[in-house]
Every structure is written in C-alpha cells, then in structure tokens.
C-alpha positions as a Markdown table, in Angstrom:
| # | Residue | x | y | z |
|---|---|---|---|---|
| 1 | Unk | 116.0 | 182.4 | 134.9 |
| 2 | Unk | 117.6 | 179.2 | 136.6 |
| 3 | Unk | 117.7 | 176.1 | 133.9 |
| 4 | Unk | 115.8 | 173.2 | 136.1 |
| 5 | Unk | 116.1 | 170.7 | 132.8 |
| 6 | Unk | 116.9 | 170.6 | 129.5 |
| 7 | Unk | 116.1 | 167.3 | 127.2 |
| 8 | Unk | 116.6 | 167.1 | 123.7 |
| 9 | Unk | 112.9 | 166.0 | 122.1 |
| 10 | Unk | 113.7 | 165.7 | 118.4 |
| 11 | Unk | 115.3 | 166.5 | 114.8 |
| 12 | Unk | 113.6 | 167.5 | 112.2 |
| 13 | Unk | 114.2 | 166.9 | 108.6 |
| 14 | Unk | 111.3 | 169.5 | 107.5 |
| 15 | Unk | 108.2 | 171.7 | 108.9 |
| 16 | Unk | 106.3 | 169.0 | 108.5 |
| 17 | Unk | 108.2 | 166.7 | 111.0 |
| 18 | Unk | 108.8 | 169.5 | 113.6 |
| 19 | Unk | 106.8 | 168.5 | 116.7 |
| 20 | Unk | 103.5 | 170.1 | 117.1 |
| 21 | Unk | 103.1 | 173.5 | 118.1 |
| 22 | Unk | 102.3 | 174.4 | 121.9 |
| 23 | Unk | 105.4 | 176.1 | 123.6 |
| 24 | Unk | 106.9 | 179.2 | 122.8 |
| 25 | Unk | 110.0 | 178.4 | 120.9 |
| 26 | Unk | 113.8 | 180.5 | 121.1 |
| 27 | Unk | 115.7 | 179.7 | 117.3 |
| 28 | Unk | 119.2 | 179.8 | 117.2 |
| 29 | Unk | 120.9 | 180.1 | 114.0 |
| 30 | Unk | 124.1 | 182.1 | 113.0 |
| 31 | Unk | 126.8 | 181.0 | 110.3 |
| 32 | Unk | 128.8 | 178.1 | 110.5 |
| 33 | Unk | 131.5 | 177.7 | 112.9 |
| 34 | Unk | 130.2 | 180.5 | 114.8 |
| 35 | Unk | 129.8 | 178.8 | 118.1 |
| 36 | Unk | 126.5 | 177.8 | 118.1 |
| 37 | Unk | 126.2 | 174.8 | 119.6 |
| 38 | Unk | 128.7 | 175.6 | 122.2 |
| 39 | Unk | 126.1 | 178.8 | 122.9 |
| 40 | Unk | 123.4 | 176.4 | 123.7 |
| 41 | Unk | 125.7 | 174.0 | 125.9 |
| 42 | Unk | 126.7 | 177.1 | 128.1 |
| 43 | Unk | 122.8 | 178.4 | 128.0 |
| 44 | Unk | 121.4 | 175.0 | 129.2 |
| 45 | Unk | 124.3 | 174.1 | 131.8 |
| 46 | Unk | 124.5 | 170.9 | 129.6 |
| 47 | Unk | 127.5 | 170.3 | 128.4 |
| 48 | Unk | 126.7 | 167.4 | 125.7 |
| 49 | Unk | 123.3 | 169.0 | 124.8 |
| 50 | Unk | 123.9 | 169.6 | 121.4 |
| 51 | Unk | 126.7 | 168.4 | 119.6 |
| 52 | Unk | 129.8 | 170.6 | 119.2 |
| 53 | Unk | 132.3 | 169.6 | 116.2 |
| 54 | Unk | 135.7 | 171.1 | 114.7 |
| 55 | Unk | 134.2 | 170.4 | 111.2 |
| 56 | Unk | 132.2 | 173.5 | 110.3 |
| 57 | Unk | 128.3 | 172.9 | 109.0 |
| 58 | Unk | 128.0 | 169.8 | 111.3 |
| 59 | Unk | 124.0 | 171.0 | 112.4 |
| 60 | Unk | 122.1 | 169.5 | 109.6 |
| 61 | Unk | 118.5 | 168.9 | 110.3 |
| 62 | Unk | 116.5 | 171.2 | 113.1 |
| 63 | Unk | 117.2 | 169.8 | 116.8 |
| 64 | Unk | 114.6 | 170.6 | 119.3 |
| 65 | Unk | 115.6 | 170.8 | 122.7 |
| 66 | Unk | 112.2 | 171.5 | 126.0 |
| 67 | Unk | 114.0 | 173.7 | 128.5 |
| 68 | Unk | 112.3 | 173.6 | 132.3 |
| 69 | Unk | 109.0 | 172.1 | 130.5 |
| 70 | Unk | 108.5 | 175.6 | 129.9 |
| 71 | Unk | 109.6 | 177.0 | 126.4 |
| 72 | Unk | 111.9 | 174.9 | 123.9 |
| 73 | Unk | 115.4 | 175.9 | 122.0 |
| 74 | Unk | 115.4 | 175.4 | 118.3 |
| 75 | Unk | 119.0 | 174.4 | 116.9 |
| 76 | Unk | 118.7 | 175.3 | 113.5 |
| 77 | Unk | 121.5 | 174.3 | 111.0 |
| 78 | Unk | 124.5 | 177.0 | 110.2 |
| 79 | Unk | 124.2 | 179.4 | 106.9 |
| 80 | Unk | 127.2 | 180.1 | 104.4 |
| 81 | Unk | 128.7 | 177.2 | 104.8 |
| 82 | Unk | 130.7 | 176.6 | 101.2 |
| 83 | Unk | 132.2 | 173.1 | 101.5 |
| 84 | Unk | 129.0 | 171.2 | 101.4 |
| 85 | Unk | 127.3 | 170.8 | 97.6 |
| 86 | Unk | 125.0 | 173.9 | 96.5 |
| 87 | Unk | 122.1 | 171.4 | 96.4 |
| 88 | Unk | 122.8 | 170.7 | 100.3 |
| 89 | Unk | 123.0 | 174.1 | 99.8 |
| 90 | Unk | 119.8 | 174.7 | 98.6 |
| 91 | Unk | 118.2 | 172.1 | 100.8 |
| 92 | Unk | 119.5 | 173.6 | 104.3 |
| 93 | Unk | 118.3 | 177.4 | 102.7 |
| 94 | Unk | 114.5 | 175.8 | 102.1 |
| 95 | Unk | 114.9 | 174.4 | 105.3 |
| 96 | Unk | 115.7 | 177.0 | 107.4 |
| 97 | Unk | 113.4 | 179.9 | 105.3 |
| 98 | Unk | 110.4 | 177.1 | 106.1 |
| 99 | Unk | 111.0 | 176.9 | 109.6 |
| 100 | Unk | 111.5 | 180.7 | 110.1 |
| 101 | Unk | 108.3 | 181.6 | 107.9 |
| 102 | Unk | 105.8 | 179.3 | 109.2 |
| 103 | Unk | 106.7 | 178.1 | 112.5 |
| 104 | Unk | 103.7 | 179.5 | 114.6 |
| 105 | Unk | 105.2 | 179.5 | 118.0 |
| 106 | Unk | 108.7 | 180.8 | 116.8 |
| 107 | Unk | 108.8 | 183.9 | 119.3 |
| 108 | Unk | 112.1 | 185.0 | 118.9 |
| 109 | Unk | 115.4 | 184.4 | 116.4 |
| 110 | Unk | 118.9 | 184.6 | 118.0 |
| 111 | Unk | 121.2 | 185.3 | 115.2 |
| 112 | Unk | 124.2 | 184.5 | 116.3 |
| 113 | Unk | 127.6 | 186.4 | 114.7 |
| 114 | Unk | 131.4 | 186.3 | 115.4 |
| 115 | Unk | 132.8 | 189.4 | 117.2 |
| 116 | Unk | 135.8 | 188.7 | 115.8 |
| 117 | Unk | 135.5 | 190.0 | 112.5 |
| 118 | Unk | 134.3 | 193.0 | 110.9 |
| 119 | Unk | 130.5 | 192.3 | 109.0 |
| 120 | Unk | 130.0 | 189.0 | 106.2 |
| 121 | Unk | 127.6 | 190.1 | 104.2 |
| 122 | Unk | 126.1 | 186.9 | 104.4 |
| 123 | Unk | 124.8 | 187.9 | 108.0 |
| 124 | Unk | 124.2 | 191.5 | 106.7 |
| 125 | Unk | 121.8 | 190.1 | 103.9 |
| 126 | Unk | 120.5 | 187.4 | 106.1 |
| 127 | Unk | 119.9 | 189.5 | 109.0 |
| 128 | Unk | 118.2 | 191.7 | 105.9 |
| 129 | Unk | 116.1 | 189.4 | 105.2 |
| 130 | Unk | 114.4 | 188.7 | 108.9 |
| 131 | Unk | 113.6 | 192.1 | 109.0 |
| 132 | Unk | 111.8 | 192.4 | 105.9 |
| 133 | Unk | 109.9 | 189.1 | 106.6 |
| 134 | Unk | 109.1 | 191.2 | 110.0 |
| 135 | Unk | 111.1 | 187.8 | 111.8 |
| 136 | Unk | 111.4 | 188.8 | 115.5 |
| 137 | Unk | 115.0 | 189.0 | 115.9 |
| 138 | Unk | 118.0 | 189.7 | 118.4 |
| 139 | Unk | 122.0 | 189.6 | 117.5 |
| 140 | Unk | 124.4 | 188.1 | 119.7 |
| 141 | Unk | 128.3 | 188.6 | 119.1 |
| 142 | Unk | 129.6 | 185.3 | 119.9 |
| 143 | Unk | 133.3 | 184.7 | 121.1 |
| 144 | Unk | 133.5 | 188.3 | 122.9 |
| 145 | Unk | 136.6 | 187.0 | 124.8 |
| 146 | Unk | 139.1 | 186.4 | 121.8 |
| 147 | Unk | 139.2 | 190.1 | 121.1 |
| 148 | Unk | 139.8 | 193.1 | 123.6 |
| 149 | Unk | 136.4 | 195.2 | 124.4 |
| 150 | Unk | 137.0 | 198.0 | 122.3 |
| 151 | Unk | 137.1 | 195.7 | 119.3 |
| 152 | Unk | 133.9 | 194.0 | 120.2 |
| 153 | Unk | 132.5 | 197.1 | 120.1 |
| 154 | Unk | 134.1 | 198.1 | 116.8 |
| 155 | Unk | 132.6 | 195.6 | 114.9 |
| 156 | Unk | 129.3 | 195.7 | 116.4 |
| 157 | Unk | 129.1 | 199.5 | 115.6 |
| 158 | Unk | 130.4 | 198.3 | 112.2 |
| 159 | Unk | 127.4 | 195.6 | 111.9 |
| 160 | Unk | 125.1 | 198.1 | 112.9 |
| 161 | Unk | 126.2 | 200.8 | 110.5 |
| 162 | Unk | 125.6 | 198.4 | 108.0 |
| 163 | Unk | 122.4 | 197.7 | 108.5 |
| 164 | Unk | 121.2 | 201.4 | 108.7 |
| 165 | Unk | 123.1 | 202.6 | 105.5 |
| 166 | Unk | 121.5 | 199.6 | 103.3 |
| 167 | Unk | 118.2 | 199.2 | 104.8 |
| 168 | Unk | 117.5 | 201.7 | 107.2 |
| 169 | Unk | 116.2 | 199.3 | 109.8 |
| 170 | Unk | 116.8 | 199.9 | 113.6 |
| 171 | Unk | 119.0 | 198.2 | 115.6 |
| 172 | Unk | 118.0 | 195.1 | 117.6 |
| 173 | Unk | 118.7 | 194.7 | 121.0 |
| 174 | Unk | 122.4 | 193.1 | 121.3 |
| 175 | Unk | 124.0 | 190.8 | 123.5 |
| 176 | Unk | 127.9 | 190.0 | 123.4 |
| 177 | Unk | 129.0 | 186.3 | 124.6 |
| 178 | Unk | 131.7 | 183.7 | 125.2 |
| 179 | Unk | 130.8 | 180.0 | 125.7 |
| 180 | Unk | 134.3 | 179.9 | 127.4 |
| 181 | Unk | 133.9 | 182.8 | 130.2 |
| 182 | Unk | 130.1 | 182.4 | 130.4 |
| 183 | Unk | 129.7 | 186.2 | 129.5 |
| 184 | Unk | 126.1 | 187.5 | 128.5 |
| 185 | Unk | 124.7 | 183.9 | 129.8 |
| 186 | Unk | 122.7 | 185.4 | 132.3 |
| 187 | Unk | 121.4 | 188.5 | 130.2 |
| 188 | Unk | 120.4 | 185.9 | 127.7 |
| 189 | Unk | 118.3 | 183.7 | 129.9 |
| 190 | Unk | 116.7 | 186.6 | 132.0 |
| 191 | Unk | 115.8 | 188.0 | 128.3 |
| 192 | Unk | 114.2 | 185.1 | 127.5 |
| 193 | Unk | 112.2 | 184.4 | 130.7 |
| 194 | Unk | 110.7 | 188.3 | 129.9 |
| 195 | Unk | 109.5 | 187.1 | 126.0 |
| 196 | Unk | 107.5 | 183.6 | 127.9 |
C-alpha cells in the first residue's frame, strides 16, 4: 500500500465525541513509551503526524488520523503508565475499554509491545482481555533493532508461551518493527490494505 495522504481529523475525549462511523478504522495502542507514536510517523511517512515525547503517557485523549481518504488510524492513549494519578488512571482505562467495545468500524487492534524485554504482564492481561472480548487483534514487537534477532525472537516465543499456558488462546499474527530502520513498515501497510 503507498500512503497518498495522511491528515489528522480529530481528538476525542470519549465515544461520544469520536467522529461518526463510515471508514474502517486501524487502533493503535501498546504501553507507554513503547514507540507508538513514532510507529505511526514511520507508517504514514509523516514525520510530525502524531506527536512523539520523551515523557512517557504523553497520548491522552483518542487522535484520529484519515489515511489516502480510505481507512483512518486511531491513536489511542498508552496503558500502565504509573506516574499519572489512579483516577487519570481510571479515566484513560474507561476510555480506552469504551472505544475498543463499541466502536463499530474498529476492524483491527495493533497492540503494540517492546521486543526488548521479556513479557509485562500488563500486555499479557491486556492482550487477555481483547481475546476474551473477541477484539480483532495483531501484536507488533516494536524497537526490533535495539536487540540482536535471536533475542527478538526470544521474547516473542516467550510472549507467546504466555498466552497459551494461561489462556490457551492462539497466537495472532506478529509483526516485528523499528521506527528507526523502517523494518516491518511495509508488511504492516500491505496487511492493512488486505483487512479494507
């Protein structure tokens, strides 16, 4: 898939602000400080598209971004983040279980995880969670290029041992990425233009 355009059309403080439904819709949400926004930049070709900050939990309402006037990217704000108070705590968890429950064009969730480290059980349990919600999902190790290959694929095999020992689900498909080398770009993009 070639990115023609990419505009940013609005932030949303709830479901009931998000704009109205119509084209299919590709969520991106992953723990704080786990690359997302620089993700999106590297997807789009856009280098300001969504704001990228040192200070972890920066995402705060949902950001809604109309790629080739085709489909739109959801930027939905960052999970486990500890610094902020437990009742921004509380609102961003409303927020995003909202969004991801009742969202009718939501066609697929990218959660987003750092290759870097062996499983949080905060992605474990969240991750948990889409799939008993029956949440269309897909995991993507971000940051692939900080650790040798072999590691990478330590830790996903870790991740996905997880998730069958505790909940016997099946394994998602996975994509592995760096915002810096622009690895797993194009197998992102070409998986999205097969889901619209």
């Amino acid at each position: 898939m070639r990115i023609r355009s990419a505009d940013f059309d609005t932030s949303a403080t709830d479901i009931s602000t998000c704009p109205p439904p119509g084209l299919p819709e590709f969520t991106f949400i992953g723990r704080s400080n786990v690359g997302k926004s620089s993700l999106l930049n590297l997807l789009t070709g856009r280098k300001g598209l969504a704001k990228v900050s040192a200070r972890p939990g920066h995402t705060q309402l949902i950001n809604f971004f109309t790629i080739n006037e085709q489909w739109r990217l959801v930027d939905l704000p960052g999970y486990g983040y500890a610094r902020v108070s437990k009742a921004a705590q509380e609102k961003f968890a409303d927020l995003i279980t909202g969004f991801l429950l009742k969202r009718t064009v939501l066609t697929r969730v990218f959660v987003l995880i750092d290759s870097r480290h062996e499983p949080h059980r905060i992605d474990l349990e969240f991750v948990s969670w889409l799939a008993g919600c029956g949440v269309p999902y897909v995991l993507v190790f971000t940051k692939v290029d900080k650790l040798k290959p072999n590691a990478v694929t330590k830790n996903i095999g870790l991740f996905a041992a997880a998730l069958k020992d505790d909940w016997n689900t099946d394994m998602p498909e996975v994509f592995r990425c760096s915002s810096e080398t622009g690895a797993g770009r194009a197998e992102l993009l070409a998986f999205i233009g097969s889901q619209i």
